[in-house]
mmCIF file of the N, C-alpha and C atoms, coordinates in Angstrom:
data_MODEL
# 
_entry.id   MODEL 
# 
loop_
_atom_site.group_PDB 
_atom_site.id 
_atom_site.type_symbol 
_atom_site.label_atom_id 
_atom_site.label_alt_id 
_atom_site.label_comp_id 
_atom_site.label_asym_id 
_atom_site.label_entity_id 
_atom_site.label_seq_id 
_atom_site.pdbx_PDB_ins_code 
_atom_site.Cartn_x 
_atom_site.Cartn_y 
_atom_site.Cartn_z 
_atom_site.occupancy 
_atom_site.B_iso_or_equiv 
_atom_site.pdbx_formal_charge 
_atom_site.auth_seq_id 
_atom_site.auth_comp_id 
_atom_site.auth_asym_id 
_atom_site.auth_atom_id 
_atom_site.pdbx_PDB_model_num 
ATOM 1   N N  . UNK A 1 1  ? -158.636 -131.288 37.466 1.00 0.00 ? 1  UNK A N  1 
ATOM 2   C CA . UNK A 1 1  ? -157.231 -131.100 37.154 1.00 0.00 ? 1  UNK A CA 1 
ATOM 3   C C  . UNK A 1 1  ? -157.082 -129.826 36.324 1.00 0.00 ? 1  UNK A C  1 
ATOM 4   N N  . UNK A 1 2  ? -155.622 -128.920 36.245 1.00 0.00 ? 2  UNK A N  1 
ATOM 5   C CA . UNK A 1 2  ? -155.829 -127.850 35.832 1.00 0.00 ? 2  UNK A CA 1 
ATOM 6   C C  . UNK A 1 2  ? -154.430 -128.186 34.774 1.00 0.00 ? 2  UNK A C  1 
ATOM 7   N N  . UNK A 1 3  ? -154.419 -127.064 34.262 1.00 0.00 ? 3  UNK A N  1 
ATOM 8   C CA . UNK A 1 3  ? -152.978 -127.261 33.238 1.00 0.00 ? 3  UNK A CA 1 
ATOM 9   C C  . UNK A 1 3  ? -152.567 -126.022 32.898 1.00 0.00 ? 3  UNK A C  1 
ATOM 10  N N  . UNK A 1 4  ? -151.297 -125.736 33.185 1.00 0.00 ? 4  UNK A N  1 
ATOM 11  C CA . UNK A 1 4  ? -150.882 -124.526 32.483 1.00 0.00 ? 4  UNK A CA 1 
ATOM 12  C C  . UNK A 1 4  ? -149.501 -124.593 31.935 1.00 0.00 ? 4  UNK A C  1 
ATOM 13  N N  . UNK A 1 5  ? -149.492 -123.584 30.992 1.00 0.00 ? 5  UNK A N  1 
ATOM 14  C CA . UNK A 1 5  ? -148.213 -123.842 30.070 1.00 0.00 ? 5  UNK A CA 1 
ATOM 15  C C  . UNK A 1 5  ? -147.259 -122.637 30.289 1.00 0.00 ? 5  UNK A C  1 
ATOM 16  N N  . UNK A 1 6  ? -145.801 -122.671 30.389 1.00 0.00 ? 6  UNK A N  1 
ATOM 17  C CA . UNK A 1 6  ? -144.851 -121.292 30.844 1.00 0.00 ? 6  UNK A CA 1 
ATOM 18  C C  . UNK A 1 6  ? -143.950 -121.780 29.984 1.00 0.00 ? 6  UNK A C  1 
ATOM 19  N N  . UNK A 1 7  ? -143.798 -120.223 29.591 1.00 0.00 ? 7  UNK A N  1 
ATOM 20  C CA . UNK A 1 7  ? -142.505 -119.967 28.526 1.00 0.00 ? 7  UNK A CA 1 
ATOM 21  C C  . UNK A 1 7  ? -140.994 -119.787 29.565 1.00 0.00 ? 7  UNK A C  1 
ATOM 22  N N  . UNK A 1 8  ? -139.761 -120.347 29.659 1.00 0.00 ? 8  UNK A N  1 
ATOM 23  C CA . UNK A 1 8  ? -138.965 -120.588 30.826 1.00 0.00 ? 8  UNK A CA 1 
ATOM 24  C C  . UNK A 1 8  ? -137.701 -120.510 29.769 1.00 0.00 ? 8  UNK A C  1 
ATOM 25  N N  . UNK A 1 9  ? -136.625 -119.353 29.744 1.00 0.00 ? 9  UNK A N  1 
ATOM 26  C CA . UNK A 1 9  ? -135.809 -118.894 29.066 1.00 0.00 ? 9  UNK A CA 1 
ATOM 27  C C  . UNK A 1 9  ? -134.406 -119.617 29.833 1.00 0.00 ? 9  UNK A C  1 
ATOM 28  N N  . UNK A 1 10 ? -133.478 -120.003 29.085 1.00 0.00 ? 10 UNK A N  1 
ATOM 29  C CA . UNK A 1 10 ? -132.367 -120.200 29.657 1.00 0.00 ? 10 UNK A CA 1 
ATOM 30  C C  . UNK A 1 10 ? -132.042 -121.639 29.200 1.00 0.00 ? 10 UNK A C  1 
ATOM 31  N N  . UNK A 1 11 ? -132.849 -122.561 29.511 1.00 0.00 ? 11 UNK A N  1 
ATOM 32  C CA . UNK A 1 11 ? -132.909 -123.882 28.639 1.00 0.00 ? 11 UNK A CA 1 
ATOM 33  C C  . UNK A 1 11 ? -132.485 -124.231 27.642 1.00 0.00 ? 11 UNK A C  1 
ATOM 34  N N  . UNK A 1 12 ? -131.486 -125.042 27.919 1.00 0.00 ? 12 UNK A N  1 
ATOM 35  C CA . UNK A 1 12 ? -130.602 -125.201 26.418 1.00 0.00 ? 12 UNK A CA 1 
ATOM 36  C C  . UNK A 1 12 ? -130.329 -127.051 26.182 1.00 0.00 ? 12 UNK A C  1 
ATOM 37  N N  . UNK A 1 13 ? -130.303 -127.621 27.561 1.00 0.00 ? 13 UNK A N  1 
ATOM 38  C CA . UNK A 1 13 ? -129.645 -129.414 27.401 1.00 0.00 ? 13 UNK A CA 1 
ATOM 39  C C  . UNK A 1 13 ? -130.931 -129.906 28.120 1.00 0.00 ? 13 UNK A C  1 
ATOM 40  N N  . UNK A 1 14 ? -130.589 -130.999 27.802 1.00 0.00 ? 14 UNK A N  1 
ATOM 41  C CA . UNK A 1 14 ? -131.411 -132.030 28.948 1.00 0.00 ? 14 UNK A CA 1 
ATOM 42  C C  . UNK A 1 14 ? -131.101 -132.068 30.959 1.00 0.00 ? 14 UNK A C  1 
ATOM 43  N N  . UNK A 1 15 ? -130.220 -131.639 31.288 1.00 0.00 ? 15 UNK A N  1 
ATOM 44  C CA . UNK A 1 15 ? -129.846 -131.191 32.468 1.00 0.00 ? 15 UNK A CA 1 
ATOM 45  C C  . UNK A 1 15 ? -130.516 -130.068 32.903 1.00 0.00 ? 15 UNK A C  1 
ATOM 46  N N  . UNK A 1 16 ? -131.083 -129.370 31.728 1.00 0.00 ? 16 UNK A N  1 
ATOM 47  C CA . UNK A 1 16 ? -131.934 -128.006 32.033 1.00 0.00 ? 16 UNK A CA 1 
ATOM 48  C C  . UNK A 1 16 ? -133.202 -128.093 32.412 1.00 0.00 ? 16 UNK A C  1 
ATOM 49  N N  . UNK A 1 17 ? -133.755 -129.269 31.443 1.00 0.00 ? 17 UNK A N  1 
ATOM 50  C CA . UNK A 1 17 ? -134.786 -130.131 31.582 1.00 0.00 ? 17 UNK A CA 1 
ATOM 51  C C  . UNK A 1 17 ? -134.924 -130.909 32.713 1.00 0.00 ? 17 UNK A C  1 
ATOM 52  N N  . UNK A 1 18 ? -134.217 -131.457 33.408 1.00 0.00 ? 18 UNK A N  1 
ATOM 53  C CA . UNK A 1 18 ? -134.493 -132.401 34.573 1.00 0.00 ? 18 UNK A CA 1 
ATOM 54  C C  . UNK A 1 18 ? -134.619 -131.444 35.766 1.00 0.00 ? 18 UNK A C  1 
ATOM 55  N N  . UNK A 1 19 ? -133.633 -130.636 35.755 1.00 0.00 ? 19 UNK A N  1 
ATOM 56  C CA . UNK A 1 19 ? -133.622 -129.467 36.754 1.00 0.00 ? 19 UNK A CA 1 
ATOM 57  C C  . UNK A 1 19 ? -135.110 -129.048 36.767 1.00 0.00 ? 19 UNK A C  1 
ATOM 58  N N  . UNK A 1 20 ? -135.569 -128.407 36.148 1.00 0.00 ? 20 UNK A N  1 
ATOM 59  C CA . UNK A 1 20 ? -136.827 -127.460 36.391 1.00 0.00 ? 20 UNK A CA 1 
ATOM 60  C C  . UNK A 1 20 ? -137.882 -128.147 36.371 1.00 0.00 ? 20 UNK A C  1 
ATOM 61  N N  . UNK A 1 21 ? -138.241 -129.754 35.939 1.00 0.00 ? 21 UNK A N  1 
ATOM 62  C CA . UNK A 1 21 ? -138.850 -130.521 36.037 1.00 0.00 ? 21 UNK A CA 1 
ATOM 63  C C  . UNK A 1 21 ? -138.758 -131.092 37.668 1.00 0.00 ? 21 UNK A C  1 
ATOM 64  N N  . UNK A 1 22 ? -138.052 -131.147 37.542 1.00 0.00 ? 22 UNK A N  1 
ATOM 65  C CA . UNK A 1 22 ? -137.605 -131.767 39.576 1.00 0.00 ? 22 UNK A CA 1 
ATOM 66  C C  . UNK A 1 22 ? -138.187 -130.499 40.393 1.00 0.00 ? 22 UNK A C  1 
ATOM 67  N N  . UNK A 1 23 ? -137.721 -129.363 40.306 1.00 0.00 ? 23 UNK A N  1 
ATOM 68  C CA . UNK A 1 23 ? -138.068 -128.386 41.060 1.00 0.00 ? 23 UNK A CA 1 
ATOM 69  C C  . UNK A 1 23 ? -139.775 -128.086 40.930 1.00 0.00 ? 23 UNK A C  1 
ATOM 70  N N  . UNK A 1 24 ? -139.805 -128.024 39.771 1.00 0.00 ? 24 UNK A N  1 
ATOM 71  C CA . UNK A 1 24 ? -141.396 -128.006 39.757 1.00 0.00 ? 24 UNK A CA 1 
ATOM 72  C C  . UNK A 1 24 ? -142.549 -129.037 40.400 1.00 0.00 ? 24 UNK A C  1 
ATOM 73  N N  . UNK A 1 25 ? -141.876 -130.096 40.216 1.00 0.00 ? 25 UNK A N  1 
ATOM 74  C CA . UNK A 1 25 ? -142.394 -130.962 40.393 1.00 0.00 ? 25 UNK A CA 1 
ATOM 75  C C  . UNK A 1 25 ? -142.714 -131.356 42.184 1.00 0.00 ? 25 UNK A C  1 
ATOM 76  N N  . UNK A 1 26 ? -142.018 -130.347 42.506 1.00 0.00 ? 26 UNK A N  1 
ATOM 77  C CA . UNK A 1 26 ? -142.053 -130.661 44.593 1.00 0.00 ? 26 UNK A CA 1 
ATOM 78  C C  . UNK A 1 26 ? -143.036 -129.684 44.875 1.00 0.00 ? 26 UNK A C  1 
ATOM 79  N N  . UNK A 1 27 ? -143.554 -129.312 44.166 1.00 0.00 ? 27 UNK A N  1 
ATOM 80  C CA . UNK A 1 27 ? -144.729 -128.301 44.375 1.00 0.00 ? 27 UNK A CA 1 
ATOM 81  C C  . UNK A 1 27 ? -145.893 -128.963 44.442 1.00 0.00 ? 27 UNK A C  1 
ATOM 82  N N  . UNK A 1 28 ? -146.138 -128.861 45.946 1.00 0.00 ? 28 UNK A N  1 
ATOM 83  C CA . UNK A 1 28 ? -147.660 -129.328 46.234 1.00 0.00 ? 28 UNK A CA 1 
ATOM 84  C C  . UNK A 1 28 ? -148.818 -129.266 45.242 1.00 0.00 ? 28 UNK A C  1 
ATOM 85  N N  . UNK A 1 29 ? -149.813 -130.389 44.915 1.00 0.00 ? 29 UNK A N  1 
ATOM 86  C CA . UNK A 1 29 ? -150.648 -130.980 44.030 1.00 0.00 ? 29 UNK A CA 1 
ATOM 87  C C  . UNK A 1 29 ? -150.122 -130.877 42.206 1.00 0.00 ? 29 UNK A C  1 
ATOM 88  N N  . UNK A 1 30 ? -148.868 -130.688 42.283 1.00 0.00 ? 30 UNK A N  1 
ATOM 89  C CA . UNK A 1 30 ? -148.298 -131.189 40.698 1.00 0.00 ? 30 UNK A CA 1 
ATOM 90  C C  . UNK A 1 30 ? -148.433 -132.907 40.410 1.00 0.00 ? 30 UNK A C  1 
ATOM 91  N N  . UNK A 1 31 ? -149.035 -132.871 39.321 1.00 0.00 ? 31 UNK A N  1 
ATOM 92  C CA . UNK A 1 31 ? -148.930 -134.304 38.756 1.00 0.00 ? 31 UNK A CA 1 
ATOM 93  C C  . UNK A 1 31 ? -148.343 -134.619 37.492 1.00 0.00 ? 31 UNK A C  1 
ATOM 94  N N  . UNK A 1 32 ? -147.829 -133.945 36.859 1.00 0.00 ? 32 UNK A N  1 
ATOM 95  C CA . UNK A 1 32 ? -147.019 -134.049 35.993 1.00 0.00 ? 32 UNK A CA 1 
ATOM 96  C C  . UNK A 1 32 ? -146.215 -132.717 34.953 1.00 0.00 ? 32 UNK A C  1 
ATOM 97  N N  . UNK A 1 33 ? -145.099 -133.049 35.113 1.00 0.00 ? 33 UNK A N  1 
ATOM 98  C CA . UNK A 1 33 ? -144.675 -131.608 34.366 1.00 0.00 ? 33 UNK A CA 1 
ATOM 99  C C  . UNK A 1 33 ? -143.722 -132.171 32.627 1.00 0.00 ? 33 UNK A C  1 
ATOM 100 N N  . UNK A 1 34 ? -144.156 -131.307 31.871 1.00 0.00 ? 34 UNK A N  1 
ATOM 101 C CA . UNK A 1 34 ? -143.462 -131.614 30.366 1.00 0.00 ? 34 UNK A CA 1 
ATOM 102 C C  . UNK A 1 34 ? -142.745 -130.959 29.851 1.00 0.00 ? 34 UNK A C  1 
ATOM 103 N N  . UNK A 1 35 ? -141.523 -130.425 29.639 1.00 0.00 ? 35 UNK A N  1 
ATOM 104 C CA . UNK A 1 35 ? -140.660 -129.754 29.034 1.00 0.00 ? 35 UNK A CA 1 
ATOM 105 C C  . UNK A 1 35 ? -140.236 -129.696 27.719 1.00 0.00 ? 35 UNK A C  1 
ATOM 106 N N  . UNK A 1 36 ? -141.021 -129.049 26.736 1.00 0.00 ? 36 UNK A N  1 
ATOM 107 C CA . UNK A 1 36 ? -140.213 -128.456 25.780 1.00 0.00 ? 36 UNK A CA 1 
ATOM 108 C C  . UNK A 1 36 ? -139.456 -127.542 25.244 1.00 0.00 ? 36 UNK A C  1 
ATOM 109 N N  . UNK A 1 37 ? -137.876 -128.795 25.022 1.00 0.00 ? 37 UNK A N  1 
ATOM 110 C CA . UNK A 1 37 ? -136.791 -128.286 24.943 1.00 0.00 ? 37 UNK A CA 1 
ATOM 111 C C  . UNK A 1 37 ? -136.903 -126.856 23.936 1.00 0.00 ? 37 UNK A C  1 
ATOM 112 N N  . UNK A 1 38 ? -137.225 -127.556 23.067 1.00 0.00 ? 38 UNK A N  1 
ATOM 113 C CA . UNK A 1 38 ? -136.984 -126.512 21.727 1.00 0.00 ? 38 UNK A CA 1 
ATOM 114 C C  . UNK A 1 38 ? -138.046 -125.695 21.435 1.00 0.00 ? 38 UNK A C  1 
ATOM 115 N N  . UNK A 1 39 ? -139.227 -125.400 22.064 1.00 0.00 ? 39 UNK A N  1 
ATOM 116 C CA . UNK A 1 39 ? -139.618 -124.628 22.267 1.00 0.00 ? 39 UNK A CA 1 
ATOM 117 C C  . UNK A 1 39 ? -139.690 -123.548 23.973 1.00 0.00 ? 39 UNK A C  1 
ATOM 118 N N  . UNK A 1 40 ? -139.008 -124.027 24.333 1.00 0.00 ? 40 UNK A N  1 
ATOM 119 C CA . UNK A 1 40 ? -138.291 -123.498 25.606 1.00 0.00 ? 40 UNK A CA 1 
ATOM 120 C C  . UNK A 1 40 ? -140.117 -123.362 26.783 1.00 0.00 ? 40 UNK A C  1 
ATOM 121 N N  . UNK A 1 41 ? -140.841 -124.588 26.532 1.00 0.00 ? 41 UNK A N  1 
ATOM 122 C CA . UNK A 1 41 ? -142.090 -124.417 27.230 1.00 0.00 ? 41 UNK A CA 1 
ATOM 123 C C  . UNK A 1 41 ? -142.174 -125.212 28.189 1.00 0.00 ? 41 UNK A C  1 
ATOM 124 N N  . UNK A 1 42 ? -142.827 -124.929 29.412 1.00 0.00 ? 42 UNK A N  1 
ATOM 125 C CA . UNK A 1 42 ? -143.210 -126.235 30.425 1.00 0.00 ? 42 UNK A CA 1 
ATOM 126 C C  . UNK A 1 42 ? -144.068 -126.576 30.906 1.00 0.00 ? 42 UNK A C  1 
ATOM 127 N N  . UNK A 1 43 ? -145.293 -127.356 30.326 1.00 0.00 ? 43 UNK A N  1 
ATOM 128 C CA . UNK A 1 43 ? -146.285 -127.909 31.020 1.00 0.00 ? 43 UNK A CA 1 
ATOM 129 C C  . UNK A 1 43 ? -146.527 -128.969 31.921 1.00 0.00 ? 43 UNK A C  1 
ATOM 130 N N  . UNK A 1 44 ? -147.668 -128.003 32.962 1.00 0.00 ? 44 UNK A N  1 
ATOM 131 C CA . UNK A 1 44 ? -147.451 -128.827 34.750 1.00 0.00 ? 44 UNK A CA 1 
ATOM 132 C C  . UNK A 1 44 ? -149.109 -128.729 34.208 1.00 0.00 ? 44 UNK A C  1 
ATOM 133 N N  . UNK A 1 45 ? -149.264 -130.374 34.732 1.00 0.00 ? 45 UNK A N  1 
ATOM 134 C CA . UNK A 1 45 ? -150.628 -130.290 35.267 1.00 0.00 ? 45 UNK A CA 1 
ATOM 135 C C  . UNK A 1 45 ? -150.432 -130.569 36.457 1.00 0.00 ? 45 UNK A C  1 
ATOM 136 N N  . UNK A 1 46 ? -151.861 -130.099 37.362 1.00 0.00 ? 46 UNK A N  1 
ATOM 137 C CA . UNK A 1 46 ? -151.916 -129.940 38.392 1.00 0.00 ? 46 UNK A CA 1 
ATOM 138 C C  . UNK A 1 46 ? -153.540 -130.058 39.395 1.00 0.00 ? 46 UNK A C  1 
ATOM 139 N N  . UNK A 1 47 ? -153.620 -130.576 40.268 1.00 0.00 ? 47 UNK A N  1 
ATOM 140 C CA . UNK A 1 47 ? -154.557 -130.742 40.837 1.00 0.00 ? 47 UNK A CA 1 
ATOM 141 C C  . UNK A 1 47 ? -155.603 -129.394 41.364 1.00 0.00 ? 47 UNK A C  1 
ATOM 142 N N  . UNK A 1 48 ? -155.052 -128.529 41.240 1.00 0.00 ? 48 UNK A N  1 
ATOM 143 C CA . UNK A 1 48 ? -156.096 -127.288 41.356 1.00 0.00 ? 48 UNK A CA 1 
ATOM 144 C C  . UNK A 1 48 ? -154.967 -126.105 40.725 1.00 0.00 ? 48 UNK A C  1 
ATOM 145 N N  . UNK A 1 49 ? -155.391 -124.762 40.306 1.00 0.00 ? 49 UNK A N  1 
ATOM 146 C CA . UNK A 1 49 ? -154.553 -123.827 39.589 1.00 0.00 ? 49 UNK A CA 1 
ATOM 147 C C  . UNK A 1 49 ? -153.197 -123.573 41.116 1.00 0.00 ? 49 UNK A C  1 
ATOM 148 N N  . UNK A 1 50 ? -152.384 -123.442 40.166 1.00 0.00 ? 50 UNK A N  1 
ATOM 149 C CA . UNK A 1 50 ? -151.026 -123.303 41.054 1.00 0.00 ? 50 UNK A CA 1 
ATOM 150 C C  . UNK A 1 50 ? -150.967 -121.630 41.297 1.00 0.00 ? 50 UNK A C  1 
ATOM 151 N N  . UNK A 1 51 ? -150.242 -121.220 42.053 1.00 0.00 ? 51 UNK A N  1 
ATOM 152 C CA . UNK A 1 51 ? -149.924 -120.092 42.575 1.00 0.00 ? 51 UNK A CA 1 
ATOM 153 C C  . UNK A 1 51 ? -148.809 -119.354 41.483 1.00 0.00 ? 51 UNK A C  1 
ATOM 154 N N  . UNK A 1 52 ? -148.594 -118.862 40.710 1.00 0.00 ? 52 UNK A N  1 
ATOM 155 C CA . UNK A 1 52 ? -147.899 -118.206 39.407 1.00 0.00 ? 52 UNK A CA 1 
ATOM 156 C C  . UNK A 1 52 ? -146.521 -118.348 40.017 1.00 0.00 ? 52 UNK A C  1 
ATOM 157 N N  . UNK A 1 53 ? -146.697 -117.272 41.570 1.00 0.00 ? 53 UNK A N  1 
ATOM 158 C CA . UNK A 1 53 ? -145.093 -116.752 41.824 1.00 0.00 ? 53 UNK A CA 1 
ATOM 159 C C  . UNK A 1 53 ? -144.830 -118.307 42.446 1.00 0.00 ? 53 UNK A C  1 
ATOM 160 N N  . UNK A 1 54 ? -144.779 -119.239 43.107 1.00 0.00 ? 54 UNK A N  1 
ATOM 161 C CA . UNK A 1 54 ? -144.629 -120.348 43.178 1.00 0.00 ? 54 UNK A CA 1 
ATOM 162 C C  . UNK A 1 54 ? -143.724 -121.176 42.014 1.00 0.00 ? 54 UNK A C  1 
ATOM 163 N N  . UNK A 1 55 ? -144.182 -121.457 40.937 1.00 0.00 ? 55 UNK A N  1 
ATOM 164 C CA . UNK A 1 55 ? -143.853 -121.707 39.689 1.00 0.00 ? 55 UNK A CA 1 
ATOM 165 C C  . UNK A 1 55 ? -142.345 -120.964 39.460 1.00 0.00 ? 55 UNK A C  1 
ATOM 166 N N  . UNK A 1 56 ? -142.624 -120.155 39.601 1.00 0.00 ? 56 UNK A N  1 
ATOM 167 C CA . UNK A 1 56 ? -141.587 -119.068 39.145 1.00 0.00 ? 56 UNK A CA 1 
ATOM 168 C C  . UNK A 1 56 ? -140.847 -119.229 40.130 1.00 0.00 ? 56 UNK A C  1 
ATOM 169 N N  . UNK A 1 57 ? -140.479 -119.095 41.069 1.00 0.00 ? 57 UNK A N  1 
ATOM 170 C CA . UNK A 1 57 ? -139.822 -119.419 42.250 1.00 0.00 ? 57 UNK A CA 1 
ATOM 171 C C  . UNK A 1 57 ? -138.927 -120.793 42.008 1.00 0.00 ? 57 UNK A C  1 
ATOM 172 N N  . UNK A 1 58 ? -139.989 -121.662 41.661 1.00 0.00 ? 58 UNK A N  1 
ATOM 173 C CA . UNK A 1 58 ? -139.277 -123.174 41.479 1.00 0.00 ? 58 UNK A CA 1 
ATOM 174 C C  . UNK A 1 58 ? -138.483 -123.183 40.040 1.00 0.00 ? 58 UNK A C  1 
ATOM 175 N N  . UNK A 1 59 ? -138.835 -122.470 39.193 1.00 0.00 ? 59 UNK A N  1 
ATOM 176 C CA . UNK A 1 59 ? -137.666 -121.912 37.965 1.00 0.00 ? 59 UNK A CA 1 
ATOM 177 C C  . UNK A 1 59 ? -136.869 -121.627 38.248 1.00 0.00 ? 59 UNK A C  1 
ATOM 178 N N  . UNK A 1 60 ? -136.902 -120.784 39.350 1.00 0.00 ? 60 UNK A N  1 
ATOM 179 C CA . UNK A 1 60 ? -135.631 -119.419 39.266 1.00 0.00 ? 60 UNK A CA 1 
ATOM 180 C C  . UNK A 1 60 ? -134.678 -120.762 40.169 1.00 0.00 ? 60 UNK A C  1 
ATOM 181 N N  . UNK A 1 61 ? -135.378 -121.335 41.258 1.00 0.00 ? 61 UNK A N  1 
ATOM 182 C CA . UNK A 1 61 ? -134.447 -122.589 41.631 1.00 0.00 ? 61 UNK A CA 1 
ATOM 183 C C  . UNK A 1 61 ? -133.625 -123.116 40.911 1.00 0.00 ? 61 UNK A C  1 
ATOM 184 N N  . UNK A 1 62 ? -134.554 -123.515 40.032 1.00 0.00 ? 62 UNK A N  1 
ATOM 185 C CA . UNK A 1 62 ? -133.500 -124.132 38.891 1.00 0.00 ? 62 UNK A CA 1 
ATOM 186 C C  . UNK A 1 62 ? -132.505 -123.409 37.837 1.00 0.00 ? 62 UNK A C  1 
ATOM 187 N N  . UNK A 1 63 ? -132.435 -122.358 38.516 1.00 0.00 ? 63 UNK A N  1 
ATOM 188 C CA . UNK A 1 63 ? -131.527 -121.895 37.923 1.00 0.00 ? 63 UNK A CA 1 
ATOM 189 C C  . UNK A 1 63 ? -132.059 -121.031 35.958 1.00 0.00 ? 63 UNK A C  1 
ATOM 190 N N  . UNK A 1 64 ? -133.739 -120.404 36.094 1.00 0.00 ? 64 UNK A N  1 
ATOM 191 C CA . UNK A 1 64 ? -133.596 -120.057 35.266 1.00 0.00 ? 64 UNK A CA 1 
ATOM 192 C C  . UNK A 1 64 ? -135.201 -119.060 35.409 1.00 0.00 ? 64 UNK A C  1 
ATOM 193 N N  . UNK A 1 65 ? -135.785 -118.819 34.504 1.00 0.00 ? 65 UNK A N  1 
ATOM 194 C CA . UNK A 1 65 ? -137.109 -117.693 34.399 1.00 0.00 ? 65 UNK A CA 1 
ATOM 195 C C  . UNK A 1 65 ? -137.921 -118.103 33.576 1.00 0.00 ? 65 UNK A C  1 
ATOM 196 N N  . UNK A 1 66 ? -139.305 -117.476 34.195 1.00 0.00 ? 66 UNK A N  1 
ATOM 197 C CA . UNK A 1 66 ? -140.488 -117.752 33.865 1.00 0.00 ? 66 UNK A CA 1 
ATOM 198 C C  . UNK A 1 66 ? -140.855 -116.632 33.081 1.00 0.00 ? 66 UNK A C  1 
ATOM 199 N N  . UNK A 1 67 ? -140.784 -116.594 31.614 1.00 0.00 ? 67 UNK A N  1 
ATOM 200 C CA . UNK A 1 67 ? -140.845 -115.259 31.024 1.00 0.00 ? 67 UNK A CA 1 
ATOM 201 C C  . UNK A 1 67 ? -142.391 -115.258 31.129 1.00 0.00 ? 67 UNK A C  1 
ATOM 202 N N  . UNK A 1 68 ? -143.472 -115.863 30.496 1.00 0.00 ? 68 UNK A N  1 
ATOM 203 C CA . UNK A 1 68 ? -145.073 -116.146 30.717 1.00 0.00 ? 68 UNK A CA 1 
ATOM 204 C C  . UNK A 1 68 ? -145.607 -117.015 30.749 1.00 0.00 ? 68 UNK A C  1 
ATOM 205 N N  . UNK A 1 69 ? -146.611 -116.837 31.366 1.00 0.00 ? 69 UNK A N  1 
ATOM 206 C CA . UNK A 1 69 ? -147.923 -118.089 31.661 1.00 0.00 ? 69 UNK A CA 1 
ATOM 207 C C  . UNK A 1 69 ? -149.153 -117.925 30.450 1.00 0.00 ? 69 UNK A C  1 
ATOM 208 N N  . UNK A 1 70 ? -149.352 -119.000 30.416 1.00 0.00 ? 70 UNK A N  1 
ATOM 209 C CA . UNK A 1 70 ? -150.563 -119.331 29.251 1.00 0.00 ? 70 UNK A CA 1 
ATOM 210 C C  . UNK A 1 70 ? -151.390 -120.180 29.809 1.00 0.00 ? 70 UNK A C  1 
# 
């Protein structure tokens, strides 16, 4: 299992939170994604390392950006 953590700007409610959690979450071998609000972070673990622009893609879905990966 792999894990990575993204800084995701725009996030402000819990609606922001479900959004980018849902979107992320339809991404082939995700098993769980965590959103912190107030630190505007989102950790996905995942069954092998995810594809960056992927991630980012499923942000921008939701209506917001992937400023960095950690």
């Amino acid at each position: 299992m792999t894990t990575a953590t993204y800084t995701v700007s725009g996030m402000t409610c819990q609606h922001c939170v479900n959004s980018v959690s849902s979107e992320i979450g339809k991404l082939s071998g995700v098993r769980d994604v965590r959103v912190d609000l107030s630190m505007g972070s989102v950790t996905v673990d995942s069954d092998a390392a995810l594809d960056g622009a992927a991630v980012a893609a499923a942000v921008d879905e939701a209506g917001y950006q992937v400023v960095t990966r950690s």
